[in-house]
C-alpha positions in Angstrom: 2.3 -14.3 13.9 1.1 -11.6 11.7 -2.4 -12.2 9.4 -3.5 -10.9 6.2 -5.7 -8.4 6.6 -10.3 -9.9 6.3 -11.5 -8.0 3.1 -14.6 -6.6 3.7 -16.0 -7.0 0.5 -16.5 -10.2 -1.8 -13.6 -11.2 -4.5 -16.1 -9.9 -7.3 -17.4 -6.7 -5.2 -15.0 -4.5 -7.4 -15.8 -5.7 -11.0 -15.8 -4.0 -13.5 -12.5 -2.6 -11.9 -11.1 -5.5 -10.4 -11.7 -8.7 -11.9 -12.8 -11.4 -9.3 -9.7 -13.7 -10.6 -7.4 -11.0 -10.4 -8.5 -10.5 -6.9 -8.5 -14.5 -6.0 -5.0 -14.6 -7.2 -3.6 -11.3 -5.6 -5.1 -11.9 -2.0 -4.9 -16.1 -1.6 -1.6 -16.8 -3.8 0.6 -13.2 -4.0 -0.4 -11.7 -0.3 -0.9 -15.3 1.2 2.9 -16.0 0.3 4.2 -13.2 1.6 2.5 -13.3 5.0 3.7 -17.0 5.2 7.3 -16.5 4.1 7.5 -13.3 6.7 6.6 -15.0 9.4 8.8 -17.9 8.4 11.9 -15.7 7.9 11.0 -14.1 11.8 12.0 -17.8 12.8 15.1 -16.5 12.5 15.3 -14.0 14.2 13.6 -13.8 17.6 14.7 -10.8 18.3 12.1 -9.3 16.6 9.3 -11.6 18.6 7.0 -9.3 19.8 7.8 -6.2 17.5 5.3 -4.5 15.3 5.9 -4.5 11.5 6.3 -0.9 11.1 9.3 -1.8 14.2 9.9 -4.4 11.8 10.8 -1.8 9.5 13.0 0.2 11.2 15.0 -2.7 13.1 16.1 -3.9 9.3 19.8 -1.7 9.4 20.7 -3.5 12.6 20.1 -6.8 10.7 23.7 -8.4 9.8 23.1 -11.2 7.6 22.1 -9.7 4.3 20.3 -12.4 3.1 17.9 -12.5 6.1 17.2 -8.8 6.1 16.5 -8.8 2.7 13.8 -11.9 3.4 12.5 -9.5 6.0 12.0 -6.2 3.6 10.5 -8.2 0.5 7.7 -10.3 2.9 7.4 -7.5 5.0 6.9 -5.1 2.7 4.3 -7.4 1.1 2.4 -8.2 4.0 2.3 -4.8 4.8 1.6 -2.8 1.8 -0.8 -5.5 0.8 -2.8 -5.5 4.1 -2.8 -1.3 3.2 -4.3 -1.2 -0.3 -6.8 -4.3 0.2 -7.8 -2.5 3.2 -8.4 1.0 1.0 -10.6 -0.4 -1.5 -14.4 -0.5 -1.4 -17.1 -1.4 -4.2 -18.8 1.8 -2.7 -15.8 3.6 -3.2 -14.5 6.7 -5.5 -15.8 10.0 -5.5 -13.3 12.6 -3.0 -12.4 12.6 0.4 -13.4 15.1 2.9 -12.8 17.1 6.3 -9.3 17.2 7.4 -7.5 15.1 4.7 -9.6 17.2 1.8 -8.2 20.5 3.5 -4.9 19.0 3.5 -4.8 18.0 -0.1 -5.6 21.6 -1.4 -2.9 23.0 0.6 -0.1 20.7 -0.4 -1.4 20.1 -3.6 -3.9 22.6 -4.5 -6.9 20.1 -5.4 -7.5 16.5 -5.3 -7.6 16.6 -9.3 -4.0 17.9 -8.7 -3.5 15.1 -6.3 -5.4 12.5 -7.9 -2.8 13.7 -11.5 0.4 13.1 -9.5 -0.4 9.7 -7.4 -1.2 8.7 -11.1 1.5 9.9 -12.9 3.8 8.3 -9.8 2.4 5.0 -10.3 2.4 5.1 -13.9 5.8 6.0 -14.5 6.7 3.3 -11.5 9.7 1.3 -14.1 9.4 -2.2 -13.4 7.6 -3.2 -10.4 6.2 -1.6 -7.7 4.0 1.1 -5.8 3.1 4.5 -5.7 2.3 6.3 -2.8 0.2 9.0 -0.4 1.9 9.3 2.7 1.4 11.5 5.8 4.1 12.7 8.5 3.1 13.3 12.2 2.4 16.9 11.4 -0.4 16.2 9.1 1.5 17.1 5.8 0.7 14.4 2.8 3.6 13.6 0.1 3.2 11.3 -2.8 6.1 8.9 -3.8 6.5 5.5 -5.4 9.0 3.1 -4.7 10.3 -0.5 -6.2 9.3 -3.7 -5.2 7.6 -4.2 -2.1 9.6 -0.9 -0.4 7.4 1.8 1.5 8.1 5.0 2.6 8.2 3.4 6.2 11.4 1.8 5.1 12.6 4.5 2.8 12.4 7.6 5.4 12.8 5.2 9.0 9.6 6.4 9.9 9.0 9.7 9.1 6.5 9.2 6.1 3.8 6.7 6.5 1.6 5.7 3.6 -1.9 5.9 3.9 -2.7 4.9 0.3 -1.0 2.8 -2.2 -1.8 1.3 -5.8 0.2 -1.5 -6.5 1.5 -1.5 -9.8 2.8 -5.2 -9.8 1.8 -6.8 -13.2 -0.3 -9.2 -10.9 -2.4 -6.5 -9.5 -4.3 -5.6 -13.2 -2.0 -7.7 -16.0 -5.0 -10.6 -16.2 -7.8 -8.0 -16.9 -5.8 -4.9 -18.4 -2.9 -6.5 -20.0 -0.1 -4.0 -20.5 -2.5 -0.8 -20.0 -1.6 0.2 -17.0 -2.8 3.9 -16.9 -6.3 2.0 -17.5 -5.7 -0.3 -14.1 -5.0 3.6 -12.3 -7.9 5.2 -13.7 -10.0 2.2 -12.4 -8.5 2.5 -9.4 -9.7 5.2 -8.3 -13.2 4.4 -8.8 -13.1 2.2 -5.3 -11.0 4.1 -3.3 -12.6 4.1 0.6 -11.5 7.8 0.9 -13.5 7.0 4.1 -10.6 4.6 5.4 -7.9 7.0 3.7 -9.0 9.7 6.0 -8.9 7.3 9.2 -5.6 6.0 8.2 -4.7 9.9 7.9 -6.0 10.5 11.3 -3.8 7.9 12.8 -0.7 8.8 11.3 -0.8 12.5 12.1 -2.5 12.2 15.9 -5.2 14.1 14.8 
């Protein structure tokens, strides 16, 4: 049975940028549900006992019943990507990162202002619903991507990009405090980034 992921902050640890009602609502009604309807919809199909989500993932084109996968890719994807940027957030966060992942950013971007410009511009021009996303490969190259609904780049590439930061730009994530001023919610949100857990999530993806 798969678990959201224990915050390690309070619900009002990231006011001003988070609102502590925004963050009630987003972890104990939006994430709860989809943790609960995944591991409802892996009922039905055992086959999957046992398996990882990121196997999870990757299993979902052998997955007949169209209906059922899709169950599987929406409360997947929100129990994972959730789990990821709750995880990545820290009232002691913001600033930059540094050691490997810095040295990475400035050679596939140039800078982390250059970075920081294009994860923002990603989720800000995300139509609808949806995320934006910094993702490593096994080499240690980064990428930045966004993707509808609750989609990752896990699902997107079968593996080959995993996200290792993601701001959800889902109305629920911001609408109650910032209304319809998104870029506001992204600006925030870099202000408690754990570039700290970033960097460890960086480490795992690309075995360094």
């Amino acid at each position: 049975m798969f678990k959201q992921v224990d915050l390690k902050y309070d619900f009002n640890a990231l006011e001003p940028h988070i609102d502590e009602l925004t963050m009630v609502t987003h972890y104990t009604k939006h994430h709860a549900t989809y943790t609960n309807n995944l591991n409802a919809a892996l009922e039905k199909s055992p086959e999957l006992a046992g398996k990882s989500i990121e196997e999870i993932f990757l299993s979902l084109s052998d997955i007949a019943d169209e209906a059922q996968k899709n169950a599987l890719r929406n409360n997947g994807g929100g129990f994972y990507n959730h789990n990821l940027y709750f995880s990545s957030l820290s009232p002691k966060g913001g600033g930059e990162p540094d050691g490997e992942l810095a040295e990475q950013i400035r050679k596939d971007f140039g800078s982390f202002d250059a970075l920081k410009e294009k994860l923002s511009q990603a989720a800000a021009a995300r139509f609808g619903s949806g995320w934006a996303w910094l993702s490593a490969d096994k080499n240690g190259a980064l990428q930045v991507s966004s993707s509808p609904n609750q989609d990752n780049p896990i699902m997107e590439t079968k593996g080959e990009w995993i996200p290792i930061l993601g701001i959800d730009v889902w109305e629920h994530a911001y609408y109650l405090k910032y209304k319809n001023l998104r870029v506001d919610y992204i600006k925030s949100f870099f202000e408690i980034v754990d570039w700290k857990e970033v960097a460890s999530n960086y480490k795992k993806t690309s075995n360094r």
